[in-house]
C-alpha positions in Angstrom: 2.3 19.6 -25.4 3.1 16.7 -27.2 6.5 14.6 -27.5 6.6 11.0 -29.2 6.7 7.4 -27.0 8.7 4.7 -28.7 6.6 3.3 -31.0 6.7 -0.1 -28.6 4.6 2.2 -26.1 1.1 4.0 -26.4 -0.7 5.9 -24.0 -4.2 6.1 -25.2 -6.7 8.9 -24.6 -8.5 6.6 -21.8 -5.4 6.2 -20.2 -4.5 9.5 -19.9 -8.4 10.2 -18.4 -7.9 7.7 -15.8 -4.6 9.5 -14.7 -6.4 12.7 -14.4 -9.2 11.0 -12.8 -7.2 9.4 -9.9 -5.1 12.8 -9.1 -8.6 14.3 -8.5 -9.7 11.2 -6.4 -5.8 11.5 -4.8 -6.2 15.5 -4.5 -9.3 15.3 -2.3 -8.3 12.9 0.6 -5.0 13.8 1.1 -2.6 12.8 4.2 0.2 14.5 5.8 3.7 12.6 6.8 3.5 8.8 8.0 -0.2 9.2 8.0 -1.0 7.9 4.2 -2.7 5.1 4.9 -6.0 5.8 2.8 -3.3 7.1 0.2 -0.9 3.8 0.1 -4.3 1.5 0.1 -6.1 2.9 -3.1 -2.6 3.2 -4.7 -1.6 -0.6 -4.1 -4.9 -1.6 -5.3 -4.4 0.5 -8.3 -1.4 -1.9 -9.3 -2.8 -4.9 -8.2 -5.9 -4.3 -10.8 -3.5 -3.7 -13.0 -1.5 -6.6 -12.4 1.5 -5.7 -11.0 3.8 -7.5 -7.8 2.3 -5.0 -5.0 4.5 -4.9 -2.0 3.2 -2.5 0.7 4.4 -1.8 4.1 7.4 -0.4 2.3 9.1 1.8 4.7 5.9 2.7 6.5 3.0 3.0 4.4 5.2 3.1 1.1 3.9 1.0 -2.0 6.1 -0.6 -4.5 4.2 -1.8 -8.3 6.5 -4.5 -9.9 6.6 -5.3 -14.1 8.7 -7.2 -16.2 11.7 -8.9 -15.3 15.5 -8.7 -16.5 19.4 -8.5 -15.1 18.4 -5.3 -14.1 16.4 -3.1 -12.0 15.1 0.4 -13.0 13.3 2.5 -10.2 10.7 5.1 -10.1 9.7 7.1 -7.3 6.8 9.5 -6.8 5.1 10.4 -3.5 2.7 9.8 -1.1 2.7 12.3 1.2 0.5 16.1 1.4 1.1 19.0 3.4 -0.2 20.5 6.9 -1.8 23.8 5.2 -5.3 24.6 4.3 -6.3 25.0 0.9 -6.6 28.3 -0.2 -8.9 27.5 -3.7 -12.0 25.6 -5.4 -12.1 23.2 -7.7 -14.4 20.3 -7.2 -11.9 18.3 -6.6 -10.6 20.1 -3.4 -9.5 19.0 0.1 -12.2 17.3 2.0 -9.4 16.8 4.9 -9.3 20.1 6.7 -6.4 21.5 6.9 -4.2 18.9 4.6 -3.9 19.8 0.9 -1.9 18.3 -2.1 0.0 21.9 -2.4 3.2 20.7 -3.5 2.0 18.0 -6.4 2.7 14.5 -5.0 -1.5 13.9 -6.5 0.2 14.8 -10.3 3.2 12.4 -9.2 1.7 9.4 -8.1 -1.0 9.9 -11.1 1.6 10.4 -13.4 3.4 6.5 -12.0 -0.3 5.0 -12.5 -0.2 6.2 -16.3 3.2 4.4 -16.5 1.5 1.5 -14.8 -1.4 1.5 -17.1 1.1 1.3 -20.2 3.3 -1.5 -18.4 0.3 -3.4 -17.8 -0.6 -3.9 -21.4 2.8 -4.5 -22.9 5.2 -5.7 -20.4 8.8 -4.3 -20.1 12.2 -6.0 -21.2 13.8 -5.5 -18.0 12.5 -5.3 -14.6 10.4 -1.9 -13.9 10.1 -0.8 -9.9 7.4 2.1 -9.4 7.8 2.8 -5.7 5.4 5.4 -4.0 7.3 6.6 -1.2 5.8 7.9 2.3 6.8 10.7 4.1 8.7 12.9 2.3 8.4 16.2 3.6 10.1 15.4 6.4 13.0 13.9 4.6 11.9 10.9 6.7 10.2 8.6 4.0 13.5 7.7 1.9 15.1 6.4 5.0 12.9 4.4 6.1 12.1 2.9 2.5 15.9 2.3 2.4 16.3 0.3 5.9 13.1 -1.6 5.2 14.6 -4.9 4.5 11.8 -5.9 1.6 13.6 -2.9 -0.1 17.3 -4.5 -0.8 15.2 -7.5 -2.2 14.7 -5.4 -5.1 17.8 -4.2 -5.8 17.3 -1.2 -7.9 20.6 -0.8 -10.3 19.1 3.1 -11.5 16.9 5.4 -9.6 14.6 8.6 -10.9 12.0 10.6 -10.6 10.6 14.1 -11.1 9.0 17.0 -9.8 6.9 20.1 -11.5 8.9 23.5 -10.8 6.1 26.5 -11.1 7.7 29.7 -12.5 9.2 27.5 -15.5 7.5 27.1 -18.9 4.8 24.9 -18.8 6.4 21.6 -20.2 9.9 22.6 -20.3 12.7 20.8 -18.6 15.2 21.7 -15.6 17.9 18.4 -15.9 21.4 18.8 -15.0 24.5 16.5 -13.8 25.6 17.3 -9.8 23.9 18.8 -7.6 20.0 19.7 -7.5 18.8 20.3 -4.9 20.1 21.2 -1.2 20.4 19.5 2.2 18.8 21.1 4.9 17.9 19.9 8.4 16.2 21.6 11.2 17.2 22.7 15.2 14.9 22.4 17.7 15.7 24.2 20.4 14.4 24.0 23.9 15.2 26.7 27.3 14.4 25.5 30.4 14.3 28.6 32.9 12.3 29.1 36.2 9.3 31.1 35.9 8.4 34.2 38.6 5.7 37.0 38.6 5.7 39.6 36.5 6.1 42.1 38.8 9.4 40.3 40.4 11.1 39.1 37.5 14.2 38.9 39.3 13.2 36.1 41.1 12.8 33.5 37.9 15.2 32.8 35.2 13.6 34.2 31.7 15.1 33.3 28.9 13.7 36.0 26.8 16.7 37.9 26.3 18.8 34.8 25.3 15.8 34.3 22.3 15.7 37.8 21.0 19.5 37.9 20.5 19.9 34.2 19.1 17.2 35.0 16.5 19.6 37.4 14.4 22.8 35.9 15.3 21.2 32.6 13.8 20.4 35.0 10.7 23.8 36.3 10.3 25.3 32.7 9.9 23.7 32.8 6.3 25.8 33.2 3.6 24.6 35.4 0.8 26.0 33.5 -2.2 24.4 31.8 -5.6 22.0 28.3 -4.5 25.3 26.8 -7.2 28.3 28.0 -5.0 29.4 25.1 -2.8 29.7 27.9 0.2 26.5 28.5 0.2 24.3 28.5 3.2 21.5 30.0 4.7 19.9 29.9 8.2 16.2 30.7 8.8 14.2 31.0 11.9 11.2 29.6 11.6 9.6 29.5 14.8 9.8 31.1 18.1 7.8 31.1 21.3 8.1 32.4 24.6 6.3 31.2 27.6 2.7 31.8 28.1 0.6 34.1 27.3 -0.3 35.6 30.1 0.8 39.0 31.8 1.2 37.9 35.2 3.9 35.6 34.6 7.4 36.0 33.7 8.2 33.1 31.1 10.7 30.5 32.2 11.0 28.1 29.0 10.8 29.2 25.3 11.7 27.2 21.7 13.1 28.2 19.1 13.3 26.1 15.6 15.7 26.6 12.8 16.4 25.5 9.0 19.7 25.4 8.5 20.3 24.9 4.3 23.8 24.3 2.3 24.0 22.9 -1.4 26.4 20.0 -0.2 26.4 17.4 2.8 29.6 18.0 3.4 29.3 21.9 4.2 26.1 20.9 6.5 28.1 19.7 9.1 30.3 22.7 9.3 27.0 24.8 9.7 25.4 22.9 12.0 28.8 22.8 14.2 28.6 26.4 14.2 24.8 27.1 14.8 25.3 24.4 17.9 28.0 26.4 19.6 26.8 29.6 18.8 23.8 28.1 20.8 25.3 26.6 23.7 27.6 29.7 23.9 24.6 32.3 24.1 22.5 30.1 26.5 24.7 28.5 28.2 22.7 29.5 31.7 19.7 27.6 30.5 21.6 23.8 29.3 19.8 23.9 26.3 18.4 20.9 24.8 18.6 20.7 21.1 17.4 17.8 18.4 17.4 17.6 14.5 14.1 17.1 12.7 13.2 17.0 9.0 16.8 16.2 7.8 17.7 16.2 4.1 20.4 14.8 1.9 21.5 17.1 -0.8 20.2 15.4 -4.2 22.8 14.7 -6.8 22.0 13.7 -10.4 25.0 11.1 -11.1 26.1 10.8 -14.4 24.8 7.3 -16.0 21.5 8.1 -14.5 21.3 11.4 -16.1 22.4 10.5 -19.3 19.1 8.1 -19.0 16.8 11.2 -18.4 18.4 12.8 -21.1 17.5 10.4 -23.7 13.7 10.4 -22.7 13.9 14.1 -22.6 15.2 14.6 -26.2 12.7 17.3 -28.3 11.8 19.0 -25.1 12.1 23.0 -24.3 14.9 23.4 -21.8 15.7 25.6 -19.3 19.0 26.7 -17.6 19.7 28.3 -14.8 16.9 26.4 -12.8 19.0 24.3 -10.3 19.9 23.6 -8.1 17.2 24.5 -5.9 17.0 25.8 -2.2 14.3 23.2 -1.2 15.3 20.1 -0.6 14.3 16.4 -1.5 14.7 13.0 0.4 15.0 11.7 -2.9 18.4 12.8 -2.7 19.5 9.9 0.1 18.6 6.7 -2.7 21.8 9.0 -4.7 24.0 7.9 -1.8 23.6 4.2 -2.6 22.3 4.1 -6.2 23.2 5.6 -9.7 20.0 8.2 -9.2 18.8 11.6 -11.0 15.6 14.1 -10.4 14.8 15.7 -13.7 12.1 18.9 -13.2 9.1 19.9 -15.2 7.8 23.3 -15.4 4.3 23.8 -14.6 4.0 27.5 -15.6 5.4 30.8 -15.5 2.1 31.8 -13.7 1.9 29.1 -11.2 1.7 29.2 -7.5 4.9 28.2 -6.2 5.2 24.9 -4.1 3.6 24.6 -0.4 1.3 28.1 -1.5 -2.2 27.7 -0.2 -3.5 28.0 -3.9 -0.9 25.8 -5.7 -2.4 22.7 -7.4 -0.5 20.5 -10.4 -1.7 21.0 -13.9 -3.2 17.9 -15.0 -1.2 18.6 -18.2 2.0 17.7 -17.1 0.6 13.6 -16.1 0.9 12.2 -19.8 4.4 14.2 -20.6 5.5 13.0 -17.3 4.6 9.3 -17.7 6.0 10.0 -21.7 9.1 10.7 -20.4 9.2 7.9 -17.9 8.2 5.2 -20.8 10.9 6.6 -22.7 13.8 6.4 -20.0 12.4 2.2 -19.4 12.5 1.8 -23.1 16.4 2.5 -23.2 16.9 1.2 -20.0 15.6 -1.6 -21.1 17.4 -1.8 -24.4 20.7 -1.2 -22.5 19.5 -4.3 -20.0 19.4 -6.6 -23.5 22.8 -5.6 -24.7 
């Protein structure tokens, strides 16, 4: 794969072996959610040696990489965060953090910021360039937090963007659209509170057993079976379920039950979760159930000015249609509510793993197209900051 930087730009063969270098380094000591301490320390001193404005703290453990100065502020955005699942493959470069592995590509994402870094270092930008490397984003957690962080409205980005690799595209092509990209989603928790009894006198407790087994499917049903693109769309998945203890002396008397509710827009999520609540409350009203939201997501949508940026840098590249929006969800989606932002999406192979797979693992490939088509999208942000 190749596609030509402006010729103010050049990413040199040792740059691009560095990149690669640090998503191994990145790749074997990764950190779930709010944890990414090791992470956010070898990435700030990263940018320090290459002379950037470090701020960390950002929101948590989030970094931001200052270069250049101007009138205006562009933003980048890769992440910090890995996953809670063991690593199902061997490479040298593999998990040595049991359990926690790099399965969704935020190593390739932060290494492919650093290559941007690396080029910024040696010929500074016309306008003002923000690389932030943002925490906790699996949880749809790590935007927020970035975004209350006071030190964040200090630097005033005027454009927001970012990618992510999409297996089961070509390797190298693009998924880039205007609208919508990617769906909200947010999770139930669900708690019963019940009185337990022996098993032989069930009678005399409260179970909430039968309450779980017919809330599993009426959750189900509240999905609707439409295209990811058609603003009704929704779907409701049961992810988790448990039941007292195990044990067969005992009939249970508490039990969870955790749901992802999923809709292309923010404004249909709060007509699903309205109905998932009283469906809820209706079926298990005996047990005053307690329910909380975790992991909630803002549907991510490409506005129009920063899209048209993306599209410049992308120019030359294979494209494919049909791609997005996506079911999964990104927190990157939340900066969109307050910024001019867009999410372009490279493929990283028709035989990839897909995302969050125990075997998944970025294609070190993608890190110089990546970082080309971030140089590009500075060098006419930058030439619109001068006009």
């Amino acid at each position: 794969m190749t596609y030509p930087l402006p010729k103010a730009w050049s990413l040199s063969p040792e740059i691009r072996a560095e990149a690669v270098a640090l998503r191994h380094e990145l790749h074997r000591c990764p950190e779930v959610s709010g944890a990414e301490h090791e992470t956010a320390k070898r990435i700030a001193q990263g940018m320090r040696d290459l002379g950037a404005e470090v701020i960390e703290g950002l929101g948590g453990t989030g970094v931001a990489a200052v270069f250049g100065a101007g009138t205006k502020t562009l933003m980048i955005r890769a992440e910090l965060d890995a996953l809670p699942i063991v690593e199902d493959f061997g490479p040298a470069y593999r998990s040595q953090n049991e359990g926690v592995g790099h399965l969704c590509g935020h190593d390739g994402h932060m290494a492919t910021l650093y290559a941007v870094a690396c080029v910024l270092a040696q010929q500074a930008p016309a306008c003002r360039v923000v690389l932030v490397f943002q925490p906790a984003e699996e949880t749809g957690q790590g935007a927020r937090a970035v975004m209350a962080d006071p030190t964040f409205a200090a630097l005033t980005p005027d454009l927001a963007i970012s990618l992510h690799n999409l297996p089961k595209l070509p390797l190298g092509s693009v998924a880039l659209q205007e609208g919508p990209v990617a769906c909200a989603s947010r999770g139930l928790h669900i708690r019963f509170t019940g009185q337990t009894s022996h098993a032989a006198r069930p009678e005399n407790g409260r179970s909430p057993g039968l309450v779980l087994s017919e809330l599993i499917p009426a959750l189900g049903a509240l999905s609707r079976d439409l295209p990811t693109e058609d603003p009704g769309f929704r779907l409701c998945t049961v992810t988790h379920a448990r039941l007292g203890v195990p044990s067969f002396g005992i009939s249970p008397g508490e039990a969870e039950l955790q749901v992802t509710l999923r809709t292309l827009l923010n404004s249909e999520m709060s007509a699903l979760e309205a109905e998932a609540r009283a469906l809820i409350e209706t079926s298990s009203a005996a047990f005053t159930p307690d329910i909380t939201i975790h992991d909630a997501f803002s549907h991510s949508v490409n506005a129009p000015e920063a899209t048209a940026l993306l599209e410049e840098a992308v120019r030359g590249l294979p494209r494919v249609e049909g791609a997005i929006p996506m079911r999964p969800s990104e927190d990157f989606g939340l900066f969109g509510t307050e910024i001019p932002a867009a999410m372009l999406f490279l493929g990283s192979g028709e035989d990839q793993p897909d995302l969050h797979n125990p075997d998944f693992d970025f294609p070190d490939a993608l890190i110089p197209l990546g970082a080309e088509i971030f140089l590009n999208a500075i060098e006419a942000f930058c030439q619109g900051d001068r006009m």
